[in-house]
N, C-alpha and C positions, 0 to 999 in steps of 0.2 A: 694540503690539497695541491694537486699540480696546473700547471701553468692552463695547461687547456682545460680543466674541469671548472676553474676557476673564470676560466673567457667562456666556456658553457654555459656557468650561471648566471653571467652578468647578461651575456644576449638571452639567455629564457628570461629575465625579468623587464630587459627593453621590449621581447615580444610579449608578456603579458600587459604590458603597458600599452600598449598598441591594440591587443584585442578587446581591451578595456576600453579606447577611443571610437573603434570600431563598433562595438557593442553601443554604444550613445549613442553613434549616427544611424541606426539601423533604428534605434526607436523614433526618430524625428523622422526617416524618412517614409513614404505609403509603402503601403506590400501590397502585391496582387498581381494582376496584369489586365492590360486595355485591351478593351472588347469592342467592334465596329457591329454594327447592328444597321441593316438598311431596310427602311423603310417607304413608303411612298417614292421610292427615287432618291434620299432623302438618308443620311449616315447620318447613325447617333453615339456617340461614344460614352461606354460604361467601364466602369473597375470594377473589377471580380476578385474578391478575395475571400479567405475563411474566415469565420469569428464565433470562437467557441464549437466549434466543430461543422458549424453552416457556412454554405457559400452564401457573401450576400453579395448583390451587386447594386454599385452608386451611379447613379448615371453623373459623366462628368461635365457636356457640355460641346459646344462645339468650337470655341473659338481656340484661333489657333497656338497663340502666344501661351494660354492655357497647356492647352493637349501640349507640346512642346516641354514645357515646365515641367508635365506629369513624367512624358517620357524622357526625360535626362534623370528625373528622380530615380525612375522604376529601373534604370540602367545603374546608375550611381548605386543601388541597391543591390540589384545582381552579382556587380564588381566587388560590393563588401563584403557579400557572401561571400565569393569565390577565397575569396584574401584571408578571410577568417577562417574558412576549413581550411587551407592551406599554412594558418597560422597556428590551427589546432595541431596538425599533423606533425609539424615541426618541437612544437612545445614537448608533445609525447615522444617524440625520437630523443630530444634534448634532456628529459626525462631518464628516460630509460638510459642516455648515454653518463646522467651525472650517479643513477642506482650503481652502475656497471663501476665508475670510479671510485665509490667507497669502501 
C-alpha cells in the first residue's frame, strides 16, 4: 500500500474514533429547542422535542442559572451535529479515496 493510502487509513480510523466520542456526547446531551411562552406578563420556558414521532414539550422553569445550562447544552448539541456530518462527509470521501487505491 502506498504512503498516502496508508496515512488515509490511519486518519479514517482517528476520525471513526472521534465520531464514536461524538456519538456518546450526543446521547447525554438534551435535543430539542427552547420555547418562551408569555403569559399574564409573565415568560414561561419550555423544550420542544420529538419522541417517537410526537412533539412533546417539558416545561423547564424559570430560573436563570438553569435556562443558561439548557442553552450551552442545546448549542454544545448543535456544534456536534455540525462536526459529525462533517465527520461523516470526510470518512466517505476517505472511503472512496482508499477503494480508488486498491
Amino acid at each position: 500500500m502506498s504512503y498516502i493510502a496508508t496515512t488515509i487509513e490511519r486518519e479514517a480510523v482517528q476520525m471513526s474514533a472521534l465520531l464514536g466520542l461524538y456519538v456518546e456526547q450526543l446521547a447525554v446531551l438534551p435535543k430539542g429547542s427552547l420555547r418562551v411562552k408569555e403569559r399574564n406578563g409573565k415568560n414561561y420556558f419550555y423544550l420542544s422535542y420529538r419522541k417517537e414521532g410526537k412533539v412533546v414539550t417539558d416545561y423547564v422553569g424559570n430560573d436563570e442559572t438553569a435556562l443558561n445550562s439548557l442553552k450551552e447544552q442545546l448549542e454544545r448539541r448543535q456544534n456536534i451535529e455540525r462536526l459529525l456530518k462533517a465527520i461523516k462527509r470526510e470518512l466517505r470521501l476517505m472511503n472512496k479515496a482508499l477503494e480508488a487505491a486498491k
